[in-house]
Residue frames as a rotation matrix with the C-alpha (Angstrom) as fourth column:
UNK 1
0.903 0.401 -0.153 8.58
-0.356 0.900 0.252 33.04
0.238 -0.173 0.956 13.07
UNK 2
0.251 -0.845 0.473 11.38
-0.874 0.012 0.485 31.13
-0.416 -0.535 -0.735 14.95
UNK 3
-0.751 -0.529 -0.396 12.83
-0.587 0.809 0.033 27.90
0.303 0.257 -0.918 14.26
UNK 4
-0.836 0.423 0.348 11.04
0.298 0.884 -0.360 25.60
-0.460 -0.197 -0.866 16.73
UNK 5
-0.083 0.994 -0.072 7.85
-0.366 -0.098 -0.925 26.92
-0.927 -0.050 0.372 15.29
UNK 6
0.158 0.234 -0.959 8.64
-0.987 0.033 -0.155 26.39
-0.005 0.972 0.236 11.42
UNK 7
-0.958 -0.274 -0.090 10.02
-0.270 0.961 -0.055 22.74
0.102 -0.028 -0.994 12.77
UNK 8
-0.949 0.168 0.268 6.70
-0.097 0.652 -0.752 22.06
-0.301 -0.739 -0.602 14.23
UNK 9
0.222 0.900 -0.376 4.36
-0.536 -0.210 -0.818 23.35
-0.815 0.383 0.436 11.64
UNK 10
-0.337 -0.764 -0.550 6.93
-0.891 0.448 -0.076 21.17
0.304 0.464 -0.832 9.38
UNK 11
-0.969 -0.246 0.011 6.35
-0.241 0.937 -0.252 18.08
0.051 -0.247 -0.968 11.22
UNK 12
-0.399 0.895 0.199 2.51
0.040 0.234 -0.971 18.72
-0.916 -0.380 -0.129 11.61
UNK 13
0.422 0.594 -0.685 1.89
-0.846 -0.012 -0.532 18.86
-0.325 0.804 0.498 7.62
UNK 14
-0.638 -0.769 -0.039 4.18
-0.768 0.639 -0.043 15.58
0.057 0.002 -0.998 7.66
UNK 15
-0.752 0.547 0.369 1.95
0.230 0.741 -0.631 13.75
-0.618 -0.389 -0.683 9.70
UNK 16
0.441 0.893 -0.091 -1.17
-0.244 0.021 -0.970 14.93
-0.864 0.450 0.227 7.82
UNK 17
0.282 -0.088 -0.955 0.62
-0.945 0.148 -0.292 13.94
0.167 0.985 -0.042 4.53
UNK 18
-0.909 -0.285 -0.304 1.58
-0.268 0.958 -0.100 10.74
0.320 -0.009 -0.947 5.72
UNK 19
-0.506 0.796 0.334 -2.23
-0.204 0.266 -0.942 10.27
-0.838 -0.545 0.028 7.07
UNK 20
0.433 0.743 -0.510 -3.68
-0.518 -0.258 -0.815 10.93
-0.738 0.617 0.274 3.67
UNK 21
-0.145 -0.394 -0.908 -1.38
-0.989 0.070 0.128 9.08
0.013 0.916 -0.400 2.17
UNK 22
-0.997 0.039 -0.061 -1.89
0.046 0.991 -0.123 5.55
0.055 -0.125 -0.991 3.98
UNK 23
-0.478 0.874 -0.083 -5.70
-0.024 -0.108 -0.994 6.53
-0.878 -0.473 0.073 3.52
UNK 24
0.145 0.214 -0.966 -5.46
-0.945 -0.260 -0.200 6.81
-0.293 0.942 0.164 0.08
UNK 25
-0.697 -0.601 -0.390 -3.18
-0.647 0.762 -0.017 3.59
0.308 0.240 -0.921 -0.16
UNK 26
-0.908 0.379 0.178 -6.36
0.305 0.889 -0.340 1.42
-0.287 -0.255 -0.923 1.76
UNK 27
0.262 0.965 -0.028 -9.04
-0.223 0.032 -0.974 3.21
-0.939 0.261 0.224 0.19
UNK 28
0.144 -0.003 -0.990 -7.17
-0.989 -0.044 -0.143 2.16
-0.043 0.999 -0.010 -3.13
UNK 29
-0.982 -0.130 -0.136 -6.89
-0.143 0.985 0.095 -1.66
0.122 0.112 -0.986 -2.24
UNK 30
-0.595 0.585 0.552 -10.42
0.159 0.758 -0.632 -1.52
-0.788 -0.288 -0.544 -1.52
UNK 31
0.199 0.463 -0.864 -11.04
-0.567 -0.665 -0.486 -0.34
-0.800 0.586 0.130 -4.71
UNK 32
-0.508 -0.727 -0.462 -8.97
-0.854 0.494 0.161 -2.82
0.111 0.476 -0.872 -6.12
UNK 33
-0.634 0.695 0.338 -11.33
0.027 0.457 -0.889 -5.24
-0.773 -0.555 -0.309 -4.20
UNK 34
0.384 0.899 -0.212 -14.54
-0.366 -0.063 -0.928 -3.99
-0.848 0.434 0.305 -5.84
UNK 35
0.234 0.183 -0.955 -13.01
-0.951 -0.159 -0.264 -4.26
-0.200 0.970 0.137 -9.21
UNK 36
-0.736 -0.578 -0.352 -11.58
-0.673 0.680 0.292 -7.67
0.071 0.452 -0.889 -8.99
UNK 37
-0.672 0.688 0.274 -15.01
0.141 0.482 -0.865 -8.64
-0.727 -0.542 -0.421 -7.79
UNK 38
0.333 0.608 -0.720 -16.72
-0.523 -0.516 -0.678 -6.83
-0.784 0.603 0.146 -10.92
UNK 39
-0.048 -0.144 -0.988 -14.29
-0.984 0.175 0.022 -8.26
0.169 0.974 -0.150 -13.41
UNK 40
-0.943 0.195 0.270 -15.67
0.143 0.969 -0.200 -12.19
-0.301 -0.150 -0.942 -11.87
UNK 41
-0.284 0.952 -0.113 -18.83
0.035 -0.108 -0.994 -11.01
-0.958 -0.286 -0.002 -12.21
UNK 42
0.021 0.242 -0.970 -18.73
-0.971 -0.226 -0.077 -9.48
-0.238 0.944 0.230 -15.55
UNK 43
-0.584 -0.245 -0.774 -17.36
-0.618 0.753 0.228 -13.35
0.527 0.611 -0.591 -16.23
UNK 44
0.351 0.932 0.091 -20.67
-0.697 0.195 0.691 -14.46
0.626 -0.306 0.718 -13.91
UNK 45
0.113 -0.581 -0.806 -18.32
0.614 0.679 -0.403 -15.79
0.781 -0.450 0.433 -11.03
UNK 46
0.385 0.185 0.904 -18.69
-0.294 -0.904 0.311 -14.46
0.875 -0.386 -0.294 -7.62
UNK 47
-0.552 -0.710 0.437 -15.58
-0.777 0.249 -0.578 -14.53
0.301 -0.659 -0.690 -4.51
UNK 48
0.033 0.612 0.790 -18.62
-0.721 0.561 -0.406 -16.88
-0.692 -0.557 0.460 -2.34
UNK 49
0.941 0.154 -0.301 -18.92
-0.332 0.587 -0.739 -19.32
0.063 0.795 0.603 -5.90
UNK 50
0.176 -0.975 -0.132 -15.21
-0.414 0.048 -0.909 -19.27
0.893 0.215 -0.396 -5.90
UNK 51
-0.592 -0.094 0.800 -14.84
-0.806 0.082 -0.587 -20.15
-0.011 -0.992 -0.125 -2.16
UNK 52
0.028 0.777 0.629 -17.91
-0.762 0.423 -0.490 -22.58
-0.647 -0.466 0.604 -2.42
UNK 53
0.754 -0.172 -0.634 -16.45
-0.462 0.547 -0.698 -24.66
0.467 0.819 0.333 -5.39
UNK 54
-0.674 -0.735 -0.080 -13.26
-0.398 0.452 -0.798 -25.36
0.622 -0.506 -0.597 -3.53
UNK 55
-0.551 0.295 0.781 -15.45
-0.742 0.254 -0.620 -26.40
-0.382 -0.921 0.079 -0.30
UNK 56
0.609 0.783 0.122 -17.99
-0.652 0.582 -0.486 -28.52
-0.451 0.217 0.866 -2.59
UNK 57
0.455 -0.528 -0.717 -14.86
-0.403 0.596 -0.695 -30.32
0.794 0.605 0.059 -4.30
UNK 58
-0.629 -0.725 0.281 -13.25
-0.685 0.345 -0.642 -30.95
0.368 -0.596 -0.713 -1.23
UNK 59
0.083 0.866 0.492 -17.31
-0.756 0.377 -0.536 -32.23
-0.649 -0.328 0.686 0.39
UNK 60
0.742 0.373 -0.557 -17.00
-0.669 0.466 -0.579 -34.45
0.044 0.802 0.595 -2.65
UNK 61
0.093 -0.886 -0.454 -13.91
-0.418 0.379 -0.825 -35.93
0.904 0.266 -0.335 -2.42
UNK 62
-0.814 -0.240 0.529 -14.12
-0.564 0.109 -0.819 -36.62
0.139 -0.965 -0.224 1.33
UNK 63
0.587 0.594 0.550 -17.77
-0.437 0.804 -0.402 -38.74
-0.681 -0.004 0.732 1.12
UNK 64
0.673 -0.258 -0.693 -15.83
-0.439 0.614 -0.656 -40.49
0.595 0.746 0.300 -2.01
UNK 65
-0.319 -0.805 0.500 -13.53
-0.743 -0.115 -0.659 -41.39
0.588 -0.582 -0.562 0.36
UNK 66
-0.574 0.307 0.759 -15.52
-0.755 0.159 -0.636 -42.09
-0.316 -0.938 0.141 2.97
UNK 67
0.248 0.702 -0.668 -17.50
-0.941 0.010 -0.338 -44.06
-0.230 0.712 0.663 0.41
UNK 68
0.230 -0.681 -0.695 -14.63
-0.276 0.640 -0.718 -46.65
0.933 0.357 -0.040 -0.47
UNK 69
-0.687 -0.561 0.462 -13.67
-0.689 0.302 -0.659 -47.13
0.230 -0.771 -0.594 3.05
UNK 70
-0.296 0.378 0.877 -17.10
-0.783 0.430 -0.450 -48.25
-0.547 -0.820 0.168 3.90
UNK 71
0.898 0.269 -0.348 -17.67
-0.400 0.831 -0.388 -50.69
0.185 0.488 0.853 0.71
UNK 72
0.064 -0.714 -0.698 -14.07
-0.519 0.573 -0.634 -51.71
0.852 0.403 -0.334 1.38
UNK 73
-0.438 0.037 0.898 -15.03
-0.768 0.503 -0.395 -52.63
-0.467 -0.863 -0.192 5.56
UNK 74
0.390 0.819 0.422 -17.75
-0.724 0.555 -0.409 -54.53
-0.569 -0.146 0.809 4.01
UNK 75
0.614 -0.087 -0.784 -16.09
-0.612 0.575 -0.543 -56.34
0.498 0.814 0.300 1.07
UNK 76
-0.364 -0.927 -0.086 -13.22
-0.646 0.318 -0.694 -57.01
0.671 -0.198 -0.714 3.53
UNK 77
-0.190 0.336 0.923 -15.71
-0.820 0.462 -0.337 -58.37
-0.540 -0.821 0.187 6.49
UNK 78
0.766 0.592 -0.250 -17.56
-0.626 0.599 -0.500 -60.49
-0.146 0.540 0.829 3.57
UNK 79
0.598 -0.475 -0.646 -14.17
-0.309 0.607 -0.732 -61.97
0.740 0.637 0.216 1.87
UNK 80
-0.245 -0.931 0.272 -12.65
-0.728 -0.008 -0.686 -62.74
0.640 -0.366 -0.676 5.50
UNK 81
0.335 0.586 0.738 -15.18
-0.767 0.625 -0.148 -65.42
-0.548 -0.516 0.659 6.27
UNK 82
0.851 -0.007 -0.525 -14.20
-0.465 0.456 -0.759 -66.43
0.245 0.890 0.385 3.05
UNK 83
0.493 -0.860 0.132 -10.14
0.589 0.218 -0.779 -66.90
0.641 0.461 0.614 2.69
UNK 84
0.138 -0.871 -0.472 -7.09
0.080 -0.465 0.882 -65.26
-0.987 -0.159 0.005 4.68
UNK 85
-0.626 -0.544 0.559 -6.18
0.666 0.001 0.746 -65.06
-0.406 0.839 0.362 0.50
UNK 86
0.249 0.576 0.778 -8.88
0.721 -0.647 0.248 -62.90
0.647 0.499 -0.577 -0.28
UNK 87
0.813 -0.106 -0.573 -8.17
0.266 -0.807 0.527 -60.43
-0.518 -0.580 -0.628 2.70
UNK 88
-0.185 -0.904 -0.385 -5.22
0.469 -0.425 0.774 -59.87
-0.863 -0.038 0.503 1.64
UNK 89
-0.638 0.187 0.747 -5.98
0.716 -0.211 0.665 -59.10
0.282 0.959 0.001 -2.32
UNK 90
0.088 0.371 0.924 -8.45
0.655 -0.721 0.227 -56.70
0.751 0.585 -0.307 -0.60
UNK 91
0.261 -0.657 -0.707 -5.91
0.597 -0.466 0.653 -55.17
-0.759 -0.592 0.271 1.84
UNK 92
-0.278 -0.957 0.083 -4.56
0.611 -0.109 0.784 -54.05
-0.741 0.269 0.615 -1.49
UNK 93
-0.227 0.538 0.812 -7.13
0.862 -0.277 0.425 -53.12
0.453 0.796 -0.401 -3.05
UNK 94
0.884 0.450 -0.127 -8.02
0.439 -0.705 0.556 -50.70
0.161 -0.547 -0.821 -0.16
UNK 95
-0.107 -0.905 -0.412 -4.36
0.561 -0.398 0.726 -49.77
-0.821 -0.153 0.550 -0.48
UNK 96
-0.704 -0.562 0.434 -4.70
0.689 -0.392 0.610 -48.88
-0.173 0.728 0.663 -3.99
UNK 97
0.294 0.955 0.025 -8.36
0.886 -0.282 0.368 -47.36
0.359 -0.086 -0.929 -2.90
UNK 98
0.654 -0.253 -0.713 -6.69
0.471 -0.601 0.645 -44.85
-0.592 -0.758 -0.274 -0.41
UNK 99
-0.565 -0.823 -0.067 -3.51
0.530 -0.424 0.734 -44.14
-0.632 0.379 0.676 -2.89
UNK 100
-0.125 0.785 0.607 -6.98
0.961 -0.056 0.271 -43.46
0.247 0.617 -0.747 -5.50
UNK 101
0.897 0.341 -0.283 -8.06
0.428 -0.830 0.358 -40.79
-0.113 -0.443 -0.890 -2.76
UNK 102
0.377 -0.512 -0.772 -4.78
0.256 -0.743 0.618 -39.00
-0.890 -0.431 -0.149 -1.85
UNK 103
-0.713 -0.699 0.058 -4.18
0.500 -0.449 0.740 -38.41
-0.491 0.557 0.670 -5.47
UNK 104
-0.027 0.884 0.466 -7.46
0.722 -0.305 0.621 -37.15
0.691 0.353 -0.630 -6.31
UNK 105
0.681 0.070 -0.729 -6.84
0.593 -0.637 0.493 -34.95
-0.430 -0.768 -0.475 -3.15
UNK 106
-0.495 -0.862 -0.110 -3.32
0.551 -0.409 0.727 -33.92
-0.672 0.299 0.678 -4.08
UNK 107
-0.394 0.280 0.876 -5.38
0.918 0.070 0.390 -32.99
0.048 0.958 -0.284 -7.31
UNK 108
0.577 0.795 -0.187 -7.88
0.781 -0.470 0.412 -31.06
0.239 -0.384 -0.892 -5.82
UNK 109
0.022 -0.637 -0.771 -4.97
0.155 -0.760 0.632 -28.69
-0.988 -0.134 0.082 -4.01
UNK 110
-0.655 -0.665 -0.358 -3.31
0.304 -0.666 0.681 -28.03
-0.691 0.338 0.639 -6.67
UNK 111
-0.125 0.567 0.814 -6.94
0.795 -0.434 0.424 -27.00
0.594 0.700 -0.396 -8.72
UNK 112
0.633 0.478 -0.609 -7.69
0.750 -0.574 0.329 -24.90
-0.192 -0.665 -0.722 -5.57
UNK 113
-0.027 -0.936 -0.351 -4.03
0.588 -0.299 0.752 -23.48
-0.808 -0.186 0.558 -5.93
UNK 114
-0.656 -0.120 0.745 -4.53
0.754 -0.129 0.644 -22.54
0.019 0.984 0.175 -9.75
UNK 115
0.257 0.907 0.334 -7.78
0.820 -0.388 0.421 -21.05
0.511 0.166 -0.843 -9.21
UNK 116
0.674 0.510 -0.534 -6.49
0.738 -0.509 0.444 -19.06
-0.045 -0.693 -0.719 -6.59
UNK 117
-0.299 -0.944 0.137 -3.35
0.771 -0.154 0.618 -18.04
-0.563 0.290 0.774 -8.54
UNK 118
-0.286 0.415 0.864 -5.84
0.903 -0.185 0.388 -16.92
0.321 0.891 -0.322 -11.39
UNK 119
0.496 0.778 -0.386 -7.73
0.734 -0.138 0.665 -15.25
0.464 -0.613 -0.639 -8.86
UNK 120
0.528 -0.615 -0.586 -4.98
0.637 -0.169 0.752 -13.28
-0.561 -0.770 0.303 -7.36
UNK 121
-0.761 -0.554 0.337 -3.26
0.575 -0.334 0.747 -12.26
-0.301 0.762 0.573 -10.72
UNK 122
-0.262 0.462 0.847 -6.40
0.834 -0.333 0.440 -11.08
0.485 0.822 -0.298 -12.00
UNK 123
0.473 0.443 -0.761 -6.58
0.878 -0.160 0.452 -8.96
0.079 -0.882 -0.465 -8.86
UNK 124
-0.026 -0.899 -0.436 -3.25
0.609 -0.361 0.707 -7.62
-0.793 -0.247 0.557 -9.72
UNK 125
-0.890 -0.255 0.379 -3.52
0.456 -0.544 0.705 -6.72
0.026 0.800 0.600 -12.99
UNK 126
0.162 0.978 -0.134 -6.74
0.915 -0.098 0.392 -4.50
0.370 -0.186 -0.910 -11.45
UNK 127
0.621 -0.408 -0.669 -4.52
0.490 -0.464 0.738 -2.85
-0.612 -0.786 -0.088 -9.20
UNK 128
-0.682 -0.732 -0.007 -2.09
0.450 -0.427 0.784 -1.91
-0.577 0.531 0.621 -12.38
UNK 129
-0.134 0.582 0.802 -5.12
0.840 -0.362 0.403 -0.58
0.525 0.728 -0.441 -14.53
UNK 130
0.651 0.313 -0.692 -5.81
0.640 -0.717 0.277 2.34
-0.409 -0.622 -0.667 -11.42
UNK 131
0.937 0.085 0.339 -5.06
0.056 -0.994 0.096 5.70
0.345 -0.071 -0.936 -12.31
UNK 132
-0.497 -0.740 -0.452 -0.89
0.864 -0.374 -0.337 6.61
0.080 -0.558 0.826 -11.01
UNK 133
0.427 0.280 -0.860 -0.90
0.768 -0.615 0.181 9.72
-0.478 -0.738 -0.477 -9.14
UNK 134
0.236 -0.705 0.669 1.11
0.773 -0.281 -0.569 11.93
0.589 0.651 0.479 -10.53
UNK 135
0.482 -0.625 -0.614 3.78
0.873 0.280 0.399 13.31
-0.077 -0.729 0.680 -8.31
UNK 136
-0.686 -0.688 0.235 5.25
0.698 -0.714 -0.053 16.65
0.204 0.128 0.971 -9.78
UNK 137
0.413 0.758 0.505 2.39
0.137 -0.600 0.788 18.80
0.900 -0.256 -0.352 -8.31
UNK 138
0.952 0.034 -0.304 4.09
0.299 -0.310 0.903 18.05
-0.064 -0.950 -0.305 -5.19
UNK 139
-0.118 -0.992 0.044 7.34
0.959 -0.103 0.264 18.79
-0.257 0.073 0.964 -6.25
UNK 140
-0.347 -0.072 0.935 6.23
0.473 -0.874 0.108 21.96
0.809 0.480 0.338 -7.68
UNK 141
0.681 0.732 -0.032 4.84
0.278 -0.217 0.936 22.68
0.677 -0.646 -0.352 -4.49
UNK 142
0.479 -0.855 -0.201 8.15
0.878 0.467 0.104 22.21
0.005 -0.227 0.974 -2.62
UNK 143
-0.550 -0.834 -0.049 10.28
0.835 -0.547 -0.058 24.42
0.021 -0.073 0.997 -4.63
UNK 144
0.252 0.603 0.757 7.46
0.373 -0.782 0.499 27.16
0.893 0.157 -0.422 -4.53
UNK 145
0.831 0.537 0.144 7.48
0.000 -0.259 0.966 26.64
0.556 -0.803 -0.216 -0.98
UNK 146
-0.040 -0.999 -0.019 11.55
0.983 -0.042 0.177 26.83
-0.177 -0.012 0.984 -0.59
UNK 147
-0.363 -0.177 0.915 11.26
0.510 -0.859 0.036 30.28
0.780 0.480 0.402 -2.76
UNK 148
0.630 0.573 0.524 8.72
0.034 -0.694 0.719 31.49
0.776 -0.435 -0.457 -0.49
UNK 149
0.912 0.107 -0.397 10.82
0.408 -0.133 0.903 30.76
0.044 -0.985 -0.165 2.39
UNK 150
-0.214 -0.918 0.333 14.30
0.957 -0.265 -0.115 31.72
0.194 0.295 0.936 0.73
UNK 151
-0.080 0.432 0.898 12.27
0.086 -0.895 0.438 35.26
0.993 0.112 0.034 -0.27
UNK 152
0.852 0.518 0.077 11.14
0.134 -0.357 0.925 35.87
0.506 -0.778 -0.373 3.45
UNK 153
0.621 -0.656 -0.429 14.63
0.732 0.289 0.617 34.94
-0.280 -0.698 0.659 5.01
UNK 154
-0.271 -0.939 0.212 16.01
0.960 -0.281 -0.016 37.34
0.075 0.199 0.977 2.90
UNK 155
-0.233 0.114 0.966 13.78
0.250 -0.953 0.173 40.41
0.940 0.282 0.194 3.77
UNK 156
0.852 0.422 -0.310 14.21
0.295 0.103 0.950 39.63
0.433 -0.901 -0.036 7.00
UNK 157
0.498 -0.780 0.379 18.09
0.638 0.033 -0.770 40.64
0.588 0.625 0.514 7.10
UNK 158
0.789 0.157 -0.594 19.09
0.356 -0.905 0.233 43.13
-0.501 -0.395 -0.770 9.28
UNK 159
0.913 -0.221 0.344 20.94
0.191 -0.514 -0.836 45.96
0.361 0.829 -0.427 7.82
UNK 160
0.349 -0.793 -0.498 24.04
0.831 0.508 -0.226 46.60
0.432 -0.336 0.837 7.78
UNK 161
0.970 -0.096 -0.224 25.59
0.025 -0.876 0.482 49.02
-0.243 -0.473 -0.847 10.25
UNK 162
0.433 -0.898 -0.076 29.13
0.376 0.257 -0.890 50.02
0.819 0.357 0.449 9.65
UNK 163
0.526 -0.303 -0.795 31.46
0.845 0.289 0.450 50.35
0.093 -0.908 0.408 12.82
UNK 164
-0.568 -0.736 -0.368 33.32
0.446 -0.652 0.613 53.66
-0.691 0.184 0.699 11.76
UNK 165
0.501 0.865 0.001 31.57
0.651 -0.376 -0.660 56.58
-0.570 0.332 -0.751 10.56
UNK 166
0.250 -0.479 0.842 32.91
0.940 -0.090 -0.330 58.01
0.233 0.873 0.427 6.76
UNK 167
-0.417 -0.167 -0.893 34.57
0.458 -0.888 -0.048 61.44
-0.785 -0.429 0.447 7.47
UNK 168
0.755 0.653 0.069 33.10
0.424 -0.405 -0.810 64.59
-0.500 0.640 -0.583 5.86
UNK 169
0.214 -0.919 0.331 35.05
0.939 0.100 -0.329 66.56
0.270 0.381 0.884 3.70
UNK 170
-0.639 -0.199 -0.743 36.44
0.751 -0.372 -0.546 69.90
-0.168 -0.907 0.387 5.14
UNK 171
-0.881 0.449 -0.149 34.95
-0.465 -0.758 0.457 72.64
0.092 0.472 0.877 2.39
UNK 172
-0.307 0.934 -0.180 31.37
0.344 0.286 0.894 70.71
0.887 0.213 -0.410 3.33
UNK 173
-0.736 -0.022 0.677 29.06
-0.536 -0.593 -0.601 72.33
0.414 -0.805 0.425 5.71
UNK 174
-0.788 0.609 0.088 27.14
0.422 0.639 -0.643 70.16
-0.447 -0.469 -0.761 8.50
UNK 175
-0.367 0.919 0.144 23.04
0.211 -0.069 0.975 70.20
0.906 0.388 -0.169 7.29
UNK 176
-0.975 0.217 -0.043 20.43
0.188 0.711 -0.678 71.04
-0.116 -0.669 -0.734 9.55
UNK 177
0.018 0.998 0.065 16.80
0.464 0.050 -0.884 70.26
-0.886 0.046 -0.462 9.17
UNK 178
0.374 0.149 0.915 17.33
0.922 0.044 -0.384 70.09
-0.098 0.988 -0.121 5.38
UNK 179
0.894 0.067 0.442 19.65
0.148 -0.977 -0.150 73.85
0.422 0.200 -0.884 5.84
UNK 180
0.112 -0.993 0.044 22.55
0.689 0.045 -0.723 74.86
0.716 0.111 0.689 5.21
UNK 181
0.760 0.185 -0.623 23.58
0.557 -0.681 0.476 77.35
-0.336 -0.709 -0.621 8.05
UNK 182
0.657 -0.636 0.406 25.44
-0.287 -0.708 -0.645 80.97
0.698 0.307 -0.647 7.36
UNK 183
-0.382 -0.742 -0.551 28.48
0.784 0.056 -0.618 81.81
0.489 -0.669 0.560 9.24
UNK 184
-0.416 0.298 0.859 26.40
-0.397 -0.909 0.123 84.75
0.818 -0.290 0.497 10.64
UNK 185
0.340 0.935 0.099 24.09
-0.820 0.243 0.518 82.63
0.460 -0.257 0.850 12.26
UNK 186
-0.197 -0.961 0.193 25.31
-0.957 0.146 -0.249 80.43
0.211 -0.234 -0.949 15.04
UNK 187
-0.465 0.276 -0.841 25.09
-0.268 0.862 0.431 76.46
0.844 0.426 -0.327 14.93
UNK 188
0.118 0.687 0.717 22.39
-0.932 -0.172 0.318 74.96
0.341 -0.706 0.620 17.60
């Protein structure tokens, strides 16, 4: 195996470990989901209830509203036949009618705000109850897979060759084909 090939079989278990890993990561938020939806339930409160309280407090507040404006057109039409001295007293009164509403709004936020704090935390502390992975499997994988490639690179070596061949000594006689030859007998 060459380089560009171990690069590219290298980069192609990358990508598939980064695939599986941002697959895991959104199939654990929607898990995270289900349970924060289970632990409302268990408490008999459901995301749509949650969502539909905020929308019915706001519906409520906004006809109250709308409520006071129109008893304050009328009181004001009724007490301006009367007096220029009554309009005014209920100029103020529809001043302190409106200041009524925008703090009963204001209110409203910041229950919506709580609820959805609550709502949000309890989500979280869903998401900390999951299972951790646990992470030295792949590490042990790693240095396996180092060894293995250390181990191949080295029995892949080539041998050494040496550049200068060892003299013989003189009182030794050349071999051939596993035989010693006489001096009778002449060398082929």
């Amino acid at each position: 195996m060459d380089e560009v090939d171990v690069m590219t079989r290298a980069g192609e278990n990358v990508g598939k470990a980064v695939g599986t890993g941002l697959k895991a990561a959104r199939q654990g938020v929607v898990r995270a989901g289900h349970v924060a939806e289970a632990k409302l339930a268990d408490r008999g409160i459901t995301a749509d209830q949650v969502r539909g309280a905020l929308v019915e407090r706001a519906d409520t507040l906004m006809g109250k509203a709308e409520d006071w404006e129109k008893q304050t057109r009328r009181s004001r039409k009724r007490l301006a036949k009367k007096s220029a001295k009554t309009r005014a007293d209920l100029m103020s009164k529809a001043e302190v009618v409106r200041k009524e509403v925008k703090k009963a709004a204001k209110h409203a936020r910041k229950d919506a705000k709580v609820r959805a704090k609550e709502i949000r935390k309890a989500a979280a502390q869903l998401g900390a109850d999951a299972p951790k992975r646990r992470r030295w499997p792949w590490v042990l994988g790693l240095l396996v897979a180092a060894a293995a490639a250390g181990y191949v690179a080295m029995t892949r070596r080539p041998q050494e060759v040496y550049l200068q061949e060892e003299e013989q000594a003189p009182h030794a006689e050349p071999v051939l084909n596993g035989q010693v030859p006489s001096q009778k007998e002449p060398v082929k």
